[in-house]
C-alpha positions as CSV (number, residue, x, y, z in Angstrom):
1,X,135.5,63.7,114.1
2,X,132.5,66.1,114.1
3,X,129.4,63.8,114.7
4,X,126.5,64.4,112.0
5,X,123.2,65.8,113.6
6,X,120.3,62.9,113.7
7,X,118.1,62.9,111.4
8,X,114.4,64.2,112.5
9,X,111.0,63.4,111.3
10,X,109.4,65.2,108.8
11,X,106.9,67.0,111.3
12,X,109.7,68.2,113.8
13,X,111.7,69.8,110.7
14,X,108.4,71.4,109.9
15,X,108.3,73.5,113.4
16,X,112.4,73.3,113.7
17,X,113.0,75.0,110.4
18,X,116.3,75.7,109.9
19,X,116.1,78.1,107.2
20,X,117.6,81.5,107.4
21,X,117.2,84.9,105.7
22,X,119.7,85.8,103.2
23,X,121.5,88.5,104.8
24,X,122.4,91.6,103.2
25,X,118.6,92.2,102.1
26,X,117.1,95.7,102.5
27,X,114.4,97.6,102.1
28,X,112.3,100.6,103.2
29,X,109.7,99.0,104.9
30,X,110.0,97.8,108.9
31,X,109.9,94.1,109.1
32,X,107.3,92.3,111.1
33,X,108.1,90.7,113.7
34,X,105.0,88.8,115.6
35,X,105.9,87.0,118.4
36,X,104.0,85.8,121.9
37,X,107.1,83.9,123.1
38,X,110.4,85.4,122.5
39,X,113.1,82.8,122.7
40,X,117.1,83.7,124.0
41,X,120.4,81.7,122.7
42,X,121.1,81.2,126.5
43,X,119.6,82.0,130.3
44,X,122.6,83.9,130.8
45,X,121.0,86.3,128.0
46,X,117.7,85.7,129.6
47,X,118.5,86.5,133.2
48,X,120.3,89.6,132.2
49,X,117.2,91.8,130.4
50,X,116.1,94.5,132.3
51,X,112.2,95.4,131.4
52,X,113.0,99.0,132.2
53,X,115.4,98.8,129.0
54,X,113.6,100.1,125.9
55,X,116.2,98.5,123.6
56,X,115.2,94.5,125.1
57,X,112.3,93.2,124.5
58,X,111.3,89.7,126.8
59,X,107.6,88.7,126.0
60,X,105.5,89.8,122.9
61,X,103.2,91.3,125.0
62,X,105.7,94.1,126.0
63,X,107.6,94.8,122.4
64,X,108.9,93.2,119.5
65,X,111.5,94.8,117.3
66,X,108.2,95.9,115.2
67,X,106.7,98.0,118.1
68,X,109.6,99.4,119.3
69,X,110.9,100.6,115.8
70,X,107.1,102.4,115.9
71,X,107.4,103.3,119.3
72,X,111.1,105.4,119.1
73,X,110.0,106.8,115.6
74,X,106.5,108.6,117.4
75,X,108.7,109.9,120.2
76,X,111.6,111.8,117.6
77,X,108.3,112.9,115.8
78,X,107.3,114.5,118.7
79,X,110.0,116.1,120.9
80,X,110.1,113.2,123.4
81,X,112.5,110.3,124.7
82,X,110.1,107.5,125.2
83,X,106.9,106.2,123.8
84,X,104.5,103.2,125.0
85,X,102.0,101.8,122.2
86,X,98.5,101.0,123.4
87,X,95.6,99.7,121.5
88,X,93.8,102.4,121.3
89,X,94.0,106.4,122.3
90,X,91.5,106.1,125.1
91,X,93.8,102.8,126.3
92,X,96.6,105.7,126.6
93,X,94.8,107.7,128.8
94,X,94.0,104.9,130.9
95,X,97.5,104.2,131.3
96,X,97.8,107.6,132.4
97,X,95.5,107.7,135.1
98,X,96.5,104.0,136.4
99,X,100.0,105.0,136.3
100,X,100.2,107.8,138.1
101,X,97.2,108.1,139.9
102,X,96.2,106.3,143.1
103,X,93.0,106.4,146.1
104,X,92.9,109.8,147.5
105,X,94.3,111.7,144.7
106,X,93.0,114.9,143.3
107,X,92.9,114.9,139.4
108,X,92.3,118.4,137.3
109,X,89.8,117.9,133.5
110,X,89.2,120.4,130.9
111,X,85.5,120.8,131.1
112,X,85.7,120.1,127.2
113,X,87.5,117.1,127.4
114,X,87.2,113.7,124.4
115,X,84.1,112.6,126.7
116,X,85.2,108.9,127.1
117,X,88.0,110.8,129.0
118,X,85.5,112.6,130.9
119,X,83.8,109.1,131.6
120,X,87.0,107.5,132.6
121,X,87.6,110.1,135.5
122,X,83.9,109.8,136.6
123,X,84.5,105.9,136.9
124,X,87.6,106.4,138.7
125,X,86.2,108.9,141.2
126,X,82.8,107.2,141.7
127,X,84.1,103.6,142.1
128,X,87.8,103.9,142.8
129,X,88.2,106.8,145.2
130,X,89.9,110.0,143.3
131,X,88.8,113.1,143.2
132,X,88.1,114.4,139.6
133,X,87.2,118.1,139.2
134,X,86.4,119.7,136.0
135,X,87.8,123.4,135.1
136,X,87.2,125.8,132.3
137,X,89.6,124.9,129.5
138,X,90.3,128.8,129.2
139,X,91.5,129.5,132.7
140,X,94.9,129.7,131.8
141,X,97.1,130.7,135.2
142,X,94.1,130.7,137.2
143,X,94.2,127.0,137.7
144,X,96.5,128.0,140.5
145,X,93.6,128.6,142.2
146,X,92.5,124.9,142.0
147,X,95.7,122.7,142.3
148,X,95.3,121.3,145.8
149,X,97.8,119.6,148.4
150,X,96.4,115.4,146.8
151,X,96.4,117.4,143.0
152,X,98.4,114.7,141.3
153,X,97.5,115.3,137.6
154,X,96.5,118.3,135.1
155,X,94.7,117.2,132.0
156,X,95.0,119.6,129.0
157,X,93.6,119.0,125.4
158,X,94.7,121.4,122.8
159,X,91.9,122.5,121.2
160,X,89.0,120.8,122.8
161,X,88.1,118.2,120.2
162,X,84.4,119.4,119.6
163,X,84.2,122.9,120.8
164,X,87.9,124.2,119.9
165,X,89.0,126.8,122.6
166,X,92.8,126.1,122.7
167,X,93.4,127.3,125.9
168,X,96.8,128.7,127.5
169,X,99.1,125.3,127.7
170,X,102.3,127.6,129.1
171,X,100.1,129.2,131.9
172,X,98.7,126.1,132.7
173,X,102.0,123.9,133.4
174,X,103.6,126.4,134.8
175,X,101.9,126.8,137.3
176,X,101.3,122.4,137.8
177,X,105.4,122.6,137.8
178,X,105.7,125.4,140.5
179,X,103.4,122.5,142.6
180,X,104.5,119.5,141.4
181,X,101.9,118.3,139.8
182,X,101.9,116.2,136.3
183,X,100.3,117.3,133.1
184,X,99.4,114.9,130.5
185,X,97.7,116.5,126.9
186,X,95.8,115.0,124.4
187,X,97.7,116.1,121.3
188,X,95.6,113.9,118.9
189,X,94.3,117.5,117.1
190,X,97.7,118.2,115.4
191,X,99.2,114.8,115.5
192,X,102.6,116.1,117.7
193,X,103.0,118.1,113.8
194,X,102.1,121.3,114.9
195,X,102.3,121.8,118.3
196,X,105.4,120.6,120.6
197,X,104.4,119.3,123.6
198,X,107.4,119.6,125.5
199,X,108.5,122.9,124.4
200,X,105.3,124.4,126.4
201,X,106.0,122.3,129.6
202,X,103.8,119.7,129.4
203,X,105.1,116.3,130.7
204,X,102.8,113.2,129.1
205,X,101.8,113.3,125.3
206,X,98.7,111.3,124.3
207,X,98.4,110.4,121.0
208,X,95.5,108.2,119.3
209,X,97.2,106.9,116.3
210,X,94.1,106.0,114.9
211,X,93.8,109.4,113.4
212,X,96.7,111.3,111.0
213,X,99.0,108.4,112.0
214,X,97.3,105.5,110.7
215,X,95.5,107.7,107.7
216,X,93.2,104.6,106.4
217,X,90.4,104.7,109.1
218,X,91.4,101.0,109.8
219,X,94.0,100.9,112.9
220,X,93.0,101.6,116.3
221,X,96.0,102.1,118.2
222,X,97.3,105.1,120.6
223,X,101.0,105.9,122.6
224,X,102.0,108.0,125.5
225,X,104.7,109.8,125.0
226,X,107.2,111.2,127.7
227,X,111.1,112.8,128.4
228,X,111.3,112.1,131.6
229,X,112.7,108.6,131.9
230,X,111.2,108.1,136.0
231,X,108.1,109.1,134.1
232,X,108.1,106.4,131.5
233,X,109.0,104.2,133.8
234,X,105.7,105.1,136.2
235,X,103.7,104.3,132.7
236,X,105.8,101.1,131.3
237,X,105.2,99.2,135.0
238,X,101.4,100.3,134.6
239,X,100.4,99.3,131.1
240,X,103.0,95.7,132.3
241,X,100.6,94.6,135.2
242,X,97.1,95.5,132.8
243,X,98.2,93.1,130.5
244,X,98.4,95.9,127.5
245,X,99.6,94.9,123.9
246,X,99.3,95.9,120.2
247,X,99.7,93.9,117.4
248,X,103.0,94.1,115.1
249,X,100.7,94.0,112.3
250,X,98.5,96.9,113.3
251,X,102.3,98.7,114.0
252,X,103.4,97.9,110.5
253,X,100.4,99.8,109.0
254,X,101.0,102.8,111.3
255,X,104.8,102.6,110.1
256,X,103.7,102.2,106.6
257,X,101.5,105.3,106.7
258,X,104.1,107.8,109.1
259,X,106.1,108.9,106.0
260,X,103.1,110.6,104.1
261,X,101.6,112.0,107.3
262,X,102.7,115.7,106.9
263,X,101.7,115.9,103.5
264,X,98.1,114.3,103.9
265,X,97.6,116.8,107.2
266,X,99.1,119.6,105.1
267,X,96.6,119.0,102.5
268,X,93.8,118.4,105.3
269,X,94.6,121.9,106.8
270,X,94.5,123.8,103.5
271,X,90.5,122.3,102.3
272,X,89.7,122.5,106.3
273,X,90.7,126.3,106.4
274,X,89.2,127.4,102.9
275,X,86.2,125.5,103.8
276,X,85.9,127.1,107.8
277,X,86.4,130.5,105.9
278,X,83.6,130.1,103.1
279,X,81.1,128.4,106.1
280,X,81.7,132.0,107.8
281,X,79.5,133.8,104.7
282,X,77.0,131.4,104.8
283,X,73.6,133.0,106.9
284,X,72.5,129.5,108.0
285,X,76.1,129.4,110.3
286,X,76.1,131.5,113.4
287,X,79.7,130.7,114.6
288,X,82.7,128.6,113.0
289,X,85.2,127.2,115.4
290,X,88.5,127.0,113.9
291,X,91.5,127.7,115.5
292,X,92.9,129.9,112.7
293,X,90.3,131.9,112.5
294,X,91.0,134.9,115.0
295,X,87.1,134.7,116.5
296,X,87.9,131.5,118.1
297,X,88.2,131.0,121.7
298,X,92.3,130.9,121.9
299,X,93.2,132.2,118.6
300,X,96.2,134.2,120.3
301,X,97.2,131.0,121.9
302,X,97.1,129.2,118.6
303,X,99.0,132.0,116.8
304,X,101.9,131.6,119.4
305,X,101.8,127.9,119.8
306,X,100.7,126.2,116.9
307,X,101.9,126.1,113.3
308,X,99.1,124.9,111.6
309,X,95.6,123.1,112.2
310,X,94.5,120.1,110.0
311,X,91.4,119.0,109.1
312,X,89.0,118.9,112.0
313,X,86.9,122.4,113.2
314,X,83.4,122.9,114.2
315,X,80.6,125.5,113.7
316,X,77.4,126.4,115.2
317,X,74.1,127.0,113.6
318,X,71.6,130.0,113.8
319,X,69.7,129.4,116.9
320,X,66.7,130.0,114.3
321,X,67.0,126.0,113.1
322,X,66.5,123.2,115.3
323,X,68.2,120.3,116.5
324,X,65.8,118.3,114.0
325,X,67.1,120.5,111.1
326,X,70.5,120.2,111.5
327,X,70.0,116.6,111.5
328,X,68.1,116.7,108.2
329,X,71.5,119.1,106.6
330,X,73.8,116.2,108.0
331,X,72.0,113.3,106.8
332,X,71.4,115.7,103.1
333,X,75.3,115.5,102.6
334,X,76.3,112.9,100.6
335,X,80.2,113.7,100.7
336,X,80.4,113.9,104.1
337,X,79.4,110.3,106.7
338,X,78.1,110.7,109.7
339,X,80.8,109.0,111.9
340,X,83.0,109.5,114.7
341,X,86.8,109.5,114.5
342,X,88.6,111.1,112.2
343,X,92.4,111.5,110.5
344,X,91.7,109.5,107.3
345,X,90.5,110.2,103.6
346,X,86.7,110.7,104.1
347,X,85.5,113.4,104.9
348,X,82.6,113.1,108.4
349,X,80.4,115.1,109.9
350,X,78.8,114.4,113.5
351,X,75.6,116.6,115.3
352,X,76.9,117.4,119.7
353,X,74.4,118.6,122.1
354,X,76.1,120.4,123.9
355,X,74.0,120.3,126.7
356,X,75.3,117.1,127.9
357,X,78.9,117.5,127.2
358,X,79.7,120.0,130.6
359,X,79.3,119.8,133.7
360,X,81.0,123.2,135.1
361,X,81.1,125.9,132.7
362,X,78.0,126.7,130.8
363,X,77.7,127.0,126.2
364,X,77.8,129.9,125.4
365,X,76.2,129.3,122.1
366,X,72.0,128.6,121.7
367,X,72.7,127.2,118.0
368,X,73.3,123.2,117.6
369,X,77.0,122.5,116.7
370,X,78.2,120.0,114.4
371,X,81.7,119.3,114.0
372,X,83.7,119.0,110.4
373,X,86.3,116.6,109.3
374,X,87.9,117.5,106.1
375,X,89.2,114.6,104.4
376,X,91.3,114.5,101.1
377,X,88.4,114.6,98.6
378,X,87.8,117.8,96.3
379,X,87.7,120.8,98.3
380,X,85.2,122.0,95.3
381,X,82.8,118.9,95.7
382,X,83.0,119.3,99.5
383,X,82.2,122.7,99.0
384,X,79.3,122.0,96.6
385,X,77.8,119.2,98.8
386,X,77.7,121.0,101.9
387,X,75.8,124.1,99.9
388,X,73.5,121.8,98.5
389,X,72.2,120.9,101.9
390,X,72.3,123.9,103.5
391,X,70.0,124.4,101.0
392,X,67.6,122.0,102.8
393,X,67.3,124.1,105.6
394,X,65.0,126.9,103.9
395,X,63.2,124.1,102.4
C-alpha cells in the first residue's frame, strides 16, 4: 500500500511548490535561470562535480545554465574554447593580471592602452610588487628587445581605443611565443567580428560586453576568452577565490541582443566610415584616425587583419583652435552626448588630452583630439549636426 504524502501547511507549500513546467515548451529566447544556492537530487551528484568542468555548475556565483549558455555562445563567436563572464570589461582585465600574474613579474602595456588598464598595472606595480613597463604600440617585432627573463604577460589592444594605431598583433606574439610569455588583447574595438584573435597568435581575448554585445547602453558586463584549456583554468580558479559573478538577468539581455549584433556594427561601420571620410575635407580637422583610412597609424596592419571597423574613430583638430574651442564644438552638437563608452544607438563624442594619456612615447599631434562614436541615428543628421558646430569654431 503506497502511503499518501502528509499534508503541509499552507506557508511550506508556498516555498515547497511542487509545480512543474510543461515540457515540450520552446522558444528562441534563453531561459533565466537565477540562482545563489543550486540544489542536487543527491550528495553522490554533489560530491562528484568538478569546478574545472564548464558543463557543471555548483554555486550561483560561478554559473547557472543562463551564464554558461552566454558564456559558450561568446567563445564560438570568437574563435575560442572557453569564456569566463565578469561584471564588467575592466573586471576581465583584472582577472587577467590576478590570474596569471604574481610578485616579481614583469608585465609589457601598450603605451595607448583603455587608461583604467593603464591604472590597474600602476596599482599592481606600485603596491603589489610587478614590474609594468609601457612600450610603443607600433613596435611590432621589436618588443623582442623588451621581453625579459620575469616577462610573464604582453598586453595588446587593437587599435588603441582613443588614438587608433593598430599595431602589428602577428609580430608581436610571435615573438612572446618564441619566450614563453602570454598575450592577452583587448578586442572590445571589433567586438571578436572583425578581427580573430586566435588566428594572429594571441592567447587571452578581452571583451567588454557593454559595448556591440549588449547594444542598449544599459549592461555592464565583460568575458575573457581563451583555447587553451590550462589557460582557462589559470583564469576560472582566479575570478573563484575574488568572489566574481554576473547576474543571469544582465546575461539574458546580452543573449537577447547577440543575434542582431553584426547587423547593428555593420550599419555602425558604414555611417562611421562615410562620416571619417567627409571629416577629412573639413579645414577645421587636422588628422582623422580611422583605421580604414590608409593615413592611419597601422592601416597595412588593418588591411591584412581586419575585415571591417565599426563605429568608433578619432580625429585631431588644427593646432590653430584651442582646447577651450573644441570644448565649445562638443558641447554645440546636439546629436552627439558627451559620454564615455560606447557600442549602443547614440551617437557620443568625448574631448582627450593627450598629454596625460602617455608615459613613454611622445603625441605626435599639437591639435586637441576628440574621439567619435557613430551610433545608428541618420548618417545625414549626424552629418548636419556636426557641420553646424564646426561652424562655431569661426564664430
Amino acid at each position: 500500500m503506497t502511503q499518501s504524502k502528509p499534508k503541509r501547511g499552507l506557508q511550506t507549500r508556498i516555498v515547497r511548490a511542487e509545480d512543474k513546467l510543461t515540457p515540450g515548451f520552446e522558444s528562441f529566447a534563453v531561459p533565466v535561470a537565477r540562482a545563489s544556492t543550486v540544489v542536487f537530487p543527491d550528495l553522490a551528484t554533489m560530491r562528484e562535480l568538478d569546478w574545472r568542468n564548464d558543463a557543471q555548475w555548483r554555486y550561483g556565483l560561478h554559473a547557472t545554465p543562463t551564464s554558461l549558455t552566454l558564456a559558450q555562445r561568446l567563445a564560438a563567436l570568437e574563435g575560442g574554447n572557453q569564456a569566463l563572464l565578469q561584471p564588467s570589461g575592466l573586471s576581465a582585465i583584472s582577472n587577467v593580471y590576478f590570474g596569471l600574474v604574481k610578485a616579481g613579474d614583469d608585465v609589457l602595456i601598450p603605451d595607448n592602452v583603455y587608461s583604467p588598464n593603464r591604472d590597474h598595472g600602476e596599482w599592481l606595480a606600485k603596491d603589489f610588487g610587478i614590474t609594468a613597463r609601457f612600450y610603443d604600440p607600433m613596435i611590432g617585432a621589436g618588443i623582442a628587445d623588451l621581453i625579459q627573463p620575469n616577462t610573464r604577460l604582453i598586453w595588446l589592444e587593437a587599435p588603441g581605443s582613443v588614438t587608433m594605431e593598430v599595431p602589428d598583433v602577428q609580430a608581436i606574439t610571435a615573438a612572446a611565443r618564441a619566450r614563453n610569455v602570454i598575450t592577452a588583447i583587448d578586442n572590445t574595438w571589433s567586438a571578436g567580428l572583425t578581427f580573430r584573435p586566435f588566428e594572429h597568435g594571441v592567447d587571452i581575448s578581452v571583451q567588454a560586453l557593454t559595448k556591440y554585445q549588449s547594444g542598449g547602453g544599459d549592461v555592464l558586463m565583460g568575458a575573457t576568452i581563451t583555447v587553451d584549456p590550462e589557460l582557462h583554468l589559470k583564469l576560472k580558479a582566479a575570478r573563484m577565490r575574488m568572489g566574481v559573478g554576473v547576474s543571469s538577468d544582465d546575461c539574458s539581455l546580452i543573449l537577447r541582443s547577440l543575434p542582431s549584433m553584426k547587423v547593428r556594427f555593420e550599419q555602425h561601420d558604414r555611417s562611421a566610415l562615410a562620416l571619417a571620410q567627409w571629416l577629412k575635407t573639413r579645414p577645421e580637422i587636422a588628422t582623422v584616425l580611422h583605421p580604414a583610412l590608409p593615413d592611419c597609424p597601422g592601416h597595412e596592419f588593418y588591411k591584412r587583419d581586419f575585415t571591417g571597423a565599426g563605429g568608433l574613430f578619432s580625429v585631431v583638430f588644427d593646432a590653430r583652435y584651442s582646447p577651450a574651442q573644441v570644448d565649445t564644438f562638443c558641447e554645440a552638437l546636439e546629436l552627439f552626448s558627451i559620454g564615455w563608452s560606447w557600442g549602443g544607438a547614440h551617437s557620443l563624442v568625448m574631448p582627450y588630452d593627450m598629454a596625460s594619456m602617455r608615459s613613454d612615447t611622445q603625441w605626435a599631434n599639437r591639435g586637441t583630439l576628440v574621439r567619435f562614436y557613430i551610433g545608428l541615428e541618420e548618417e545625414t543628421d549626424l552629418q548636419a549636426d556636426l557641420e553646424h558646430s564646426l561652424s562655431t569654431l569661426a564664430a
